[in-house]
C-alpha positions as CSV (number, residue, x, y, z in Angstrom):
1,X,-28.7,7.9,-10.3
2,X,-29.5,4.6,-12.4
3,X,-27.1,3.4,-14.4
4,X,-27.0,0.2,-16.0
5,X,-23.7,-1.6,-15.1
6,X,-23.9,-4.2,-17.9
7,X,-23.2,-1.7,-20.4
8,X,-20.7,0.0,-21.5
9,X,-16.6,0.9,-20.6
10,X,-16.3,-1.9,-17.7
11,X,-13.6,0.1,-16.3
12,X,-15.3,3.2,-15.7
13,X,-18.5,1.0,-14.4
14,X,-16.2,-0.4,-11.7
15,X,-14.7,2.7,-10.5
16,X,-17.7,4.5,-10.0
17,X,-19.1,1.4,-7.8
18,X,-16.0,1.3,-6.4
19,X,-15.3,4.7,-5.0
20,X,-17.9,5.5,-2.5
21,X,-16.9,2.5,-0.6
22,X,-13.1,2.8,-0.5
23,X,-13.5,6.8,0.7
24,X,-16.1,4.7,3.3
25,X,-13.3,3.0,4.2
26,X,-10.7,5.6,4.5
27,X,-13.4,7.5,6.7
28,X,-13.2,4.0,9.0
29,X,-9.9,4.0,8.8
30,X,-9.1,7.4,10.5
31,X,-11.4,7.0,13.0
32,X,-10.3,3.7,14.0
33,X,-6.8,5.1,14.5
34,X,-8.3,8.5,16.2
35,X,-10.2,6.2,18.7
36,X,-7.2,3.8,19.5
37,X,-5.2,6.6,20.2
38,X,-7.6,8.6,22.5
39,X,-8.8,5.4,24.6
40,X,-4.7,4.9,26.4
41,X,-5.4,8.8,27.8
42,X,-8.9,8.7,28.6
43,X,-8.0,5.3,30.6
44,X,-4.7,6.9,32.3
45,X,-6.9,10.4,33.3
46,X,-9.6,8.4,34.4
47,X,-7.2,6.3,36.7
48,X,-6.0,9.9,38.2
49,X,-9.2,11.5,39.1
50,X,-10.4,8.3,40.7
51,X,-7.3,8.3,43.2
52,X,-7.6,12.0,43.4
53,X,-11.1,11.2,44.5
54,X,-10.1,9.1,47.5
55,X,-7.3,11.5,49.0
């Protein structure tokens, strides 16, 4: 899709440039937040089997 961005309504130029990186964003967003939430139990169940290991 080619599209010249000198032409035309300026608004809708932007917005269509715009959109596919703020939904990137959003995507990096959520994952960020998934990831910082799931590396405090991974770390706490990792500490457990290791002592479980050594009994």
């Amino acid at each position: 899709m080619n599209q010249d961005l000198t032409k035309g309504p300026v608004t809708k130029s932007m917005l269509l440039f715009a959109v596919p990186m703020i939904l990137g964003d959003l995507l990096q967003q959520r994952y960020n937040i998934a990831d910082s939430l799931k590396s405090p139990l991974t770390e706490i169940s990792g500490l457990f089997s290791c002592e479980l290991e050594f009994v």
